[in-house]
NULUMMI-312881 format. One line per 5 residues: number of its first residue (from 1); their letters; for each residue x, y, z of N, C-alpha, C. Coordinates in nm, 4 decimals, padded with zeros to 6 digits. Each point is the difference from the previous one (the first is absolute). Last residue first. Layout:
NUM) a) X/Y/Z/X/Y/Z/X/Y/Z  ...
REM end
This chain:
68) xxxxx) 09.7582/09.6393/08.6442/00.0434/00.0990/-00.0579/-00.0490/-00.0408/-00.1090  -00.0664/-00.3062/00.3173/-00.0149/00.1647/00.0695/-00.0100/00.0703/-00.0941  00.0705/-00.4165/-00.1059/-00.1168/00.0229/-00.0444/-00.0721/00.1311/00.1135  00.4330/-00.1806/-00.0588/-00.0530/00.0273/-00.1260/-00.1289/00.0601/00.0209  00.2003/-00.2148/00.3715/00.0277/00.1019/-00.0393/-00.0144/00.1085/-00.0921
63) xxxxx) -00.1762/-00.4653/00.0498/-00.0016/00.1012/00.1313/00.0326/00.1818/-00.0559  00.2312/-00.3918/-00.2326/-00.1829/00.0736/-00.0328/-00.0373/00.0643/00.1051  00.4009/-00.1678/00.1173/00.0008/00.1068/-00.1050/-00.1351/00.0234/-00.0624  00.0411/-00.1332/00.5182/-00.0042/-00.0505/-00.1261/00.0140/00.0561/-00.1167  00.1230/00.1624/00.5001/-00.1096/-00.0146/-00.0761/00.0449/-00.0852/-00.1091
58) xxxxx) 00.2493/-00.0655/00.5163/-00.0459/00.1030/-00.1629/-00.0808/-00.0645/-00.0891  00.0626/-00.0121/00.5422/-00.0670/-00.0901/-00.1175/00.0310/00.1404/-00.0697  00.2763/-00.0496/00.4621/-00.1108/00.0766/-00.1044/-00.0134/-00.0871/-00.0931  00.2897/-00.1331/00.3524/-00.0978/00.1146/00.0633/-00.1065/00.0697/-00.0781  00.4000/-00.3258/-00.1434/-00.1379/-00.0792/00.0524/-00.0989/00.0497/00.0995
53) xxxxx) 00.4535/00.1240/-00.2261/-00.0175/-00.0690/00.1419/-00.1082/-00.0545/00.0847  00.0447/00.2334/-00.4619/00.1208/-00.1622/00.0323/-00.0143/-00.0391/00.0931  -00.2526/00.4133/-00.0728/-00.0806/-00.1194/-00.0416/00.0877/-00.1775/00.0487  00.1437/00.4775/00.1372/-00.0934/-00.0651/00.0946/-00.0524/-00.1435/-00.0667  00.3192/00.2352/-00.2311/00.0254/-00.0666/00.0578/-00.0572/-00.0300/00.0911
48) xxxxx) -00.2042/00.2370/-00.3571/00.0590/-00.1852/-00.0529/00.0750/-00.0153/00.1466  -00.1691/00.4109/00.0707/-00.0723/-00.1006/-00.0095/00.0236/-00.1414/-00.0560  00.3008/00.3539/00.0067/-00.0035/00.0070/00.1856/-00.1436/-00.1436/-00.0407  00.1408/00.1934/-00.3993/00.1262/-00.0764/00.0367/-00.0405/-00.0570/00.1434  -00.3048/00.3177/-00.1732/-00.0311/-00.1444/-00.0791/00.1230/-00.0421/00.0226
43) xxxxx) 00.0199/00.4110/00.2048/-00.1079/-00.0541/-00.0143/00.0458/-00.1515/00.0031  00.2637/00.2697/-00.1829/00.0151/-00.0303/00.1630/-00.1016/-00.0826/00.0550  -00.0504/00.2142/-00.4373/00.0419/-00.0990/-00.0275/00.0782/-00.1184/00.1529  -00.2228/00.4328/-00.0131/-00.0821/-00.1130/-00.0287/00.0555/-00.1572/-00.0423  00.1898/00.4360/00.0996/-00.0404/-00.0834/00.1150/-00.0814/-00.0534/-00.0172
38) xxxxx) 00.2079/00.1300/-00.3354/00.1065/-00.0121/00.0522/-00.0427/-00.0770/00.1326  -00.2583/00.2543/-00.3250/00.0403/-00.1155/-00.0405/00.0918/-00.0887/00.1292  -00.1077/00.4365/00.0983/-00.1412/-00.0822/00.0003/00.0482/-00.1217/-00.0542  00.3111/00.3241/-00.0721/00.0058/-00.0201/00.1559/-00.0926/-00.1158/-00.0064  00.0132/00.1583/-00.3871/00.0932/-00.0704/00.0291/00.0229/-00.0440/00.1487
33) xxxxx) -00.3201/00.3160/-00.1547/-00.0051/-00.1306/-00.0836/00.0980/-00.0789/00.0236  00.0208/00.4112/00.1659/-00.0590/-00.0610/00.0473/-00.0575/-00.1483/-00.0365  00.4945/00.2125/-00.0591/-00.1436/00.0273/-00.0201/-00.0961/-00.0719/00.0669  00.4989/00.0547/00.1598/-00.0542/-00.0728/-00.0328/-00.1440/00.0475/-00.0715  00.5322/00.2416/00.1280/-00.1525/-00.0540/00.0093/-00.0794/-00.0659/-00.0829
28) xxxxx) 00.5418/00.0132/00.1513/-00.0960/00.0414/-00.1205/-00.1566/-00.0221/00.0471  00.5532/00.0936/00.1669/-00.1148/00.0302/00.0445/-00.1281/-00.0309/-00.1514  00.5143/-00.1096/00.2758/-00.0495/00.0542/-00.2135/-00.1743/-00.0551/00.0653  00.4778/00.1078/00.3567/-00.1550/-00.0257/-00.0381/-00.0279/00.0614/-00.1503  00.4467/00.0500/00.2362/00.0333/-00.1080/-00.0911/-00.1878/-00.0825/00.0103
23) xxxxx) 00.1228/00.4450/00.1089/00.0420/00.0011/-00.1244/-00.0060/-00.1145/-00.0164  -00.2946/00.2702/00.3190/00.1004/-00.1258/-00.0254/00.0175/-00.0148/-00.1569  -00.2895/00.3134/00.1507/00.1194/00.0478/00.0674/00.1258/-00.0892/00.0224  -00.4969/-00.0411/-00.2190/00.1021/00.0317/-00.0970/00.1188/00.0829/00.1208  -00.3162/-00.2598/00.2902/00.0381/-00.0529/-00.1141/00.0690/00.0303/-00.1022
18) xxxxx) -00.2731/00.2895/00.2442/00.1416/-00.0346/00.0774/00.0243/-00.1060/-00.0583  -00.3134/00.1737/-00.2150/00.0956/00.1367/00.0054/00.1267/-00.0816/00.0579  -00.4062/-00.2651/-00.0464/00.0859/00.0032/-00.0751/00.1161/00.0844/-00.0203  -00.3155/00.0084/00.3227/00.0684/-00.1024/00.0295/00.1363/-00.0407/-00.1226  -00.3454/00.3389/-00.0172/00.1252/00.0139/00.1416/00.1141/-00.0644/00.0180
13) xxxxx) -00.4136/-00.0721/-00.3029/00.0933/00.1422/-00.0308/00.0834/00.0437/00.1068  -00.3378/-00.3733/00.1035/00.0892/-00.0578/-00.1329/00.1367/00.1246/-00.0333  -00.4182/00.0558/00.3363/00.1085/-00.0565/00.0525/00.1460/-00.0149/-00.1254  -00.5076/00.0349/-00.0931/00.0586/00.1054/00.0080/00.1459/00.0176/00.1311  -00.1576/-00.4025/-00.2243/-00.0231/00.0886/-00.1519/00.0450/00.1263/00.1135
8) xxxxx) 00.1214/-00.4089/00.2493/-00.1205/00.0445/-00.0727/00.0597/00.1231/-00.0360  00.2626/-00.4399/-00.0152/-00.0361/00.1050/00.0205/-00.1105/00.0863/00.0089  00.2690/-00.5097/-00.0590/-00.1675/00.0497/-00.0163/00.0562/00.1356/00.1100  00.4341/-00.2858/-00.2449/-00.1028/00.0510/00.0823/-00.1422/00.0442/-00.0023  00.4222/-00.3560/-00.1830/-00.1327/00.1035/-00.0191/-00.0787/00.0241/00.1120
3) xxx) 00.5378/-00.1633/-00.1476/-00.0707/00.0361/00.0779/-00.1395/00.0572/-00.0714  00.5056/-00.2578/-00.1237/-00.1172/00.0729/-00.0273/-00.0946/-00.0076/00.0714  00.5659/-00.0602/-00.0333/-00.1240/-00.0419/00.0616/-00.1104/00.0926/-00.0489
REM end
């Protein structure tokens, strides 16, 4: 099983201490770029399914385009 937790930064060095006291925990941290990807991508999964259910209008790909 894989687990992610949100730690804060000065909580994290404790938490991980008691974590390497299990031999059968493989502990890897996440960068921040990766964390950020990760809940962004939570994000935009949580909004297509408000969209299926007809709680949210998604944008139009020009729409979109024409943010960026």
């Amino acid at each position: 099983m894989k687990v992610l937790l949100d730690i804060p930064d000065d909580q994290s060095s404790f938490f991980l201490k008691v974590l390497a006291n299990f031999s059968f925990v493989k502990v890897k941290p996440l960068t921040h770029e990766k964390a950020q990807a990760m809940e962004d991508l939570k994000e935009a999964v949580e909004e297509v399914k408000q969209a299926k259910k007809g709680e949210k209008q998604l944008k139009s790909m020009d729409e979109f385009l024409k943010e960026i």
